[in-house]
C-alpha positions as a Python dict, from the first residue, in 0.01 Angstrom:
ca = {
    (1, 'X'): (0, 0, 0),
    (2, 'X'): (154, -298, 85),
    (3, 'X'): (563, -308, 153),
    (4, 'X'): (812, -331, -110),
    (5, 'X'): (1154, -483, -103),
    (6, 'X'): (1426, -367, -298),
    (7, 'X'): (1618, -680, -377),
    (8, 'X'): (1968, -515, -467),
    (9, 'X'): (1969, -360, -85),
    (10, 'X'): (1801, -714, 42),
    (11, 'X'): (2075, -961, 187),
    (12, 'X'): (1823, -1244, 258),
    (13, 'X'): (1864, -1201, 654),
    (14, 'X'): (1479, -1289, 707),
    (15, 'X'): (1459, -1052, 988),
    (16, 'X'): (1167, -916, 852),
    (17, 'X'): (1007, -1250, 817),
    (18, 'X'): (1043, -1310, 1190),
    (19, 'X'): (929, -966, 1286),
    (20, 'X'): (599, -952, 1079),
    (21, 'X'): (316, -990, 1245),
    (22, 'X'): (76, -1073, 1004),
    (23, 'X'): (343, -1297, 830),
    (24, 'X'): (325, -1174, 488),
    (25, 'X'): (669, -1202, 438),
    (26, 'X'): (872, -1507, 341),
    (27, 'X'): (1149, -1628, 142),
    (28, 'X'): (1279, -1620, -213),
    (29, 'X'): (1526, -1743, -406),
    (30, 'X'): (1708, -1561, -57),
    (31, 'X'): (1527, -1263, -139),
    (32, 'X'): (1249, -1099, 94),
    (33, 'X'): (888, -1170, -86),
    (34, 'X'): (589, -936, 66),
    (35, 'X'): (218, -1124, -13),
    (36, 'X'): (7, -793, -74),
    (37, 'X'): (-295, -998, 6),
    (38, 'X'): (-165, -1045, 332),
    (39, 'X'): (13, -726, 442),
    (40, 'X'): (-153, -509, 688),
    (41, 'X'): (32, -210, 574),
    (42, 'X'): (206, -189, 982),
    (43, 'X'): (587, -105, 873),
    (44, 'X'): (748, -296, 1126),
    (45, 'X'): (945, -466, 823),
    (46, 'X'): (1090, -151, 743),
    (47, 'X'): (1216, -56, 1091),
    (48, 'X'): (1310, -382, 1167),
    (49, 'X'): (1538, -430, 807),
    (50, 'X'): (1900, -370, 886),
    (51, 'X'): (2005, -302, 521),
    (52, 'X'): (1704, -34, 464),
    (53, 'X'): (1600, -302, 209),
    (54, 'X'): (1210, -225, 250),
    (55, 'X'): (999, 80, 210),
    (56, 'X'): (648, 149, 226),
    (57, 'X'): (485, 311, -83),
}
């Protein structure tokens, strides 16, 4: 299962887009965006969010 962002909790930091490593993550509308195609299902998003915006499910 690929990451999910909850975009109430998301602040549009893009920390997570800098710390994925198979960048799946980018930017919209200042919201976090996970490509499920692309996600390799690591959770480094969710330890590396600072607002506990991302879970995996």
């Amino acid at each position: 299962m690929p990451a999910k962002v909850d975009e109430e909790k998301c602040t549009g930091c893009e920390t997570c887009v800098t710390e994925c490593p198979s960048e799946a993550i980018s930017m919209a509308d200042e919201k976090a965006v996970v490509d499920p195609d692309t996600c390799i299902d690591c959770g480094v998003c969710v330890d590396a969010c600072p607002e506990e915006a991302i879970s995996m499910e």
